[in-house]
N, C-alpha and C positions, 0 to 999 in steps of 0.2 A: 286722251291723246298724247301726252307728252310720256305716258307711263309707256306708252306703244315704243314712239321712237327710240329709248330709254331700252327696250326691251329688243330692240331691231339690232340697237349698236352693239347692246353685249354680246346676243348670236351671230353677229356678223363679225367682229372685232375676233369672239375667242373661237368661232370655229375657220378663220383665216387663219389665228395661230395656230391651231392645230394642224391645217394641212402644209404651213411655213416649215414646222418645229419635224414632221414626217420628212420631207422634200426638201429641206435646205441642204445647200450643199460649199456654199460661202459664208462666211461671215457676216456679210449684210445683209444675207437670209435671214440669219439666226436671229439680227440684232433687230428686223423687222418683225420676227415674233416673237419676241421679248415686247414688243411698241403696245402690240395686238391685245395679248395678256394684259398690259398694262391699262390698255384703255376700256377695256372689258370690267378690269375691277375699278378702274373710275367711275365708269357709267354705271354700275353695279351699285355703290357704294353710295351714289347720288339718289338711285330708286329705292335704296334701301332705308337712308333717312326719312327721304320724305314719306315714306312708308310709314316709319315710326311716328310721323308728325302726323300723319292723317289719321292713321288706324284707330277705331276704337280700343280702349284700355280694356287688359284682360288677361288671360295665363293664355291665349292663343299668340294674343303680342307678342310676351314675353317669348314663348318659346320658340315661335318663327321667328322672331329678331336675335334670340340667342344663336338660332343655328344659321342661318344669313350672316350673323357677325362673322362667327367661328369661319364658314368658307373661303371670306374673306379675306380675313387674317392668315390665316394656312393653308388658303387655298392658291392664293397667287406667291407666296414665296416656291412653292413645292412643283409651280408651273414653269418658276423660272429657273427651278434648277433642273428640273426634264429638259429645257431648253440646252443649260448648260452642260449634259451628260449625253446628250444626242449631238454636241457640237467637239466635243472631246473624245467622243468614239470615230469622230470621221477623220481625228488627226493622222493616225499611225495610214489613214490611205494614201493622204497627202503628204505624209511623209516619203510613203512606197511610191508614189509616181514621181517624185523628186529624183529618189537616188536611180529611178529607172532609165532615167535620160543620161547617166550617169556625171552627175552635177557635184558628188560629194561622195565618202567612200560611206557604203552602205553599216558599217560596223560602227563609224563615227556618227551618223545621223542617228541609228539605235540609239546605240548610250545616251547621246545626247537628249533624244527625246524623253530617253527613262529617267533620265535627270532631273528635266524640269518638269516633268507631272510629276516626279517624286516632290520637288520644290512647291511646284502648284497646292496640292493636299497639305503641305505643312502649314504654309502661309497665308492659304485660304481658309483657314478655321475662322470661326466666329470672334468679338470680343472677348469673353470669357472665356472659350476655349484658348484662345490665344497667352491670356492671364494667367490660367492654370498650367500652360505647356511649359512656362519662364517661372513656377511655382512662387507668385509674388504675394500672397497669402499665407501659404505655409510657411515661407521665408520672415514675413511680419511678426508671424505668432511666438515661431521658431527664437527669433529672437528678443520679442518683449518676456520670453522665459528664460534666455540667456540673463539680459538683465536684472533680473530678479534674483538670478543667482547672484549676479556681479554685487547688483546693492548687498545683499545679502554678508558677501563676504568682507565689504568694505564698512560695512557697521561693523562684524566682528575684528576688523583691524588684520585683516586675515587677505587683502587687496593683492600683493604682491604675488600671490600663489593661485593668482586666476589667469588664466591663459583659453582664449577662444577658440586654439587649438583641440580643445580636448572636446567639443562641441561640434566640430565638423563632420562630414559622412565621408564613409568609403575610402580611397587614397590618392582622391583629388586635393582634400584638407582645403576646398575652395574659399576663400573670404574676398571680399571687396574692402577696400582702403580708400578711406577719405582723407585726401592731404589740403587741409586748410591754414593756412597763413599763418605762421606762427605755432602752428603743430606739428609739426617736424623738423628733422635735420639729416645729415646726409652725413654716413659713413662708405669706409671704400666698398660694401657690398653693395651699397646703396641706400633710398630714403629709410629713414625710421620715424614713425607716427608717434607721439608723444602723445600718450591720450593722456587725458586728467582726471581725476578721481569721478566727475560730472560730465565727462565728455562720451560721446559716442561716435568712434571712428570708423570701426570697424561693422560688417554684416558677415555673418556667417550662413553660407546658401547651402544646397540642398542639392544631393545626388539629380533630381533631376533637373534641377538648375543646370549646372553643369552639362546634361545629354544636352537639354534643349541649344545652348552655346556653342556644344563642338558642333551640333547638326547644324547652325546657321553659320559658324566659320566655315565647315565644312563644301557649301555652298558659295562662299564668297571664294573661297581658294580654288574652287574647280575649273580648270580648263574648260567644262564643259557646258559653263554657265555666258552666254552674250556679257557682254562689257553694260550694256546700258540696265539688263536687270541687275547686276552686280550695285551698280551704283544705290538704284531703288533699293536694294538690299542692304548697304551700307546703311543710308538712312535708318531705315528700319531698325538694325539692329542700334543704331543708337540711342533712338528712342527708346530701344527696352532698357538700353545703358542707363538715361538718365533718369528714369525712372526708380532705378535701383538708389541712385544717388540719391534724389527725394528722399526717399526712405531711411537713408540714412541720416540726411541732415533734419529729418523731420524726428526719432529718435534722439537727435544729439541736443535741440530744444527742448522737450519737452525733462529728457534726463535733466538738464539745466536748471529747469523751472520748478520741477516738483517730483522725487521720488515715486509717490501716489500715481501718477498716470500710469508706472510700473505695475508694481506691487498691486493696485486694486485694481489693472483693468480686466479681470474678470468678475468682480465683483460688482450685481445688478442694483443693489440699492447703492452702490456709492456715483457719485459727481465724477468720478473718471470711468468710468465703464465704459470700454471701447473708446474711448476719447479717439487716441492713437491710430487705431483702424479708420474710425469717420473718417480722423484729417486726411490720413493717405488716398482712403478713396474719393475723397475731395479734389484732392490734389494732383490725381493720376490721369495724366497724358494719357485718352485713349491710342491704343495698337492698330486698329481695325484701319483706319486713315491711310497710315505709312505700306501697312501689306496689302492695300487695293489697288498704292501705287506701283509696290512690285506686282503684282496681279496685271494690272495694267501694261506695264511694260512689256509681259509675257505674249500678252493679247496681239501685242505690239509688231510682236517678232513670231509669232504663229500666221501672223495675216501676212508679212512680207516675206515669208521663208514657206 
């Protein structure tokens, strides 16, 4: 009896979302069959443990329970982004009956909408894809090999003729500057970083470091972006800011403490391998939080506009 009901709610739940997710035409359509999907793979999810609890043990188990998991798990993300690309294709309508009453000049509502679904796609990427777009990996490695250079030439007494300059991409020449207390001073062009022979101030980024930063300034300077996702955006990108910062003053320890976490961390039998990596991704402020809030905000201003 209960495996019935159980079996009533998921076809009644996910074939409501289905004819929601065809037929919506608002917002609170869409976000009613997002509910539907959801409760579908609840109730789903419920018949399928206790499946596993009951079933007798066997390679028929396994395999019906392997591919029940599998549905699952990729089955309901995949539903709710059918939801979300049925819900973004009905925009440019609503756009078009906006400017028809003539409420806004139709050339400005364009842009603008190509704007922020250009925005939408950037910001809407995953975790990791997010990580990789601000290359904060490559950026890590990039430079525990700078210093190894660095150590390198400050044994050979050779320190004075190293410049992070000559490390940089392209002819952005990007680095990041950590000014801590007592590590600098100020001439008339402006601050100068004092680094110390143990110190690590500086990070030298990565061509695409650089894209992913003109593309999010670029967005915060645009005329064409609302005031209130600008803000969410600000956020955002400072998170990725201080992220960077981490990294730097996470480098500037361990330089401190022991040359070795340099020099051997790619080496797998020694006690520092990947030391430096772990602690970062220990320590790394997820991205995905801040860009659901611009996300959100988008949502925001798509349902009121």
């Amino acid at each position: 009896m209960p495996e019935f009901i159980v079996s009533v709610i998921v076809v009644f739940a996910a074939g409501t979302g289905v004819a929601l997710t065809l037929g919506a035409t608002t917002a609170n359509e869409f976000l009613w069959a997002r509910g539907c999907y959801i409760i579908a793979a609840v109730a789903l999810s419920v018949a399928y443990f206790y499946w596993l609890y009951e079933a007798p043990r066997g390679p028929l188990r396994l395999i019906i329970g392997s591919i029940v998991g599998v549905l699952i798990i990729a089955g309901t993300p995949e539903l709710l982004r059918w939801v979300n690309s049925r819900e973004v294709a009905l925009r440019p309508a609503a756009v078009s009956a906006q400017t028809s009453q003539g409420s806004q000049n139709p050339m400005v509502v364009s842009a603008q909408f190509a704007k922020i679904r250009e925005l939408e796609a950037f910001i809407g990427q995953g975790e990791n894809d997010l990580r990789l777009e601000f290359d904060y990996y490559a950026i890590l490695s990039k430079n525990i090999g700078i210093q190894n250079i660095r150590i390198g030439m400050r044994n050979a007494g050779k320190l004075n003729d190293f410049r992070y300059v000559n490390y940089t991409e392209g002819s952005d020449a990007n680095m990041i500057m950590l000014a801590t207390e007592g590590k600098y001073h100020f001439i008339p062009s402006g601050p100068v970083i004092d680094e110390g022979p143990h110190d690590v101030l500086f990070l030298v980024t990565t061509s695409k470091y650089s894209a992913a930063q003109k593309t999010i300034i670029g967005f915060i300077d645009s005329a064409l972006i609302p005031t209130a996702i600008k803000q969410k955006l600000i956020e955002f990108k400072k998170g990725v800011d201080e992220n960077f910062e981490k990294m730097i003053r996470l480098l500037d320890v361990r330089m401190n403490e022991r040359d070795d976490f340099f020099l051997k961390n790619r080496d797998p039998k020694s006690p520092y391998y990947l030391v430096i990596n772990n602690d970062f991704v220990t320590r790394f402020d997820p991205l995905k939080p801040k860009a659901d809030g611009v996300l959100l905000e988008i949502a925001k201003y798509w349902k009121t506009n």
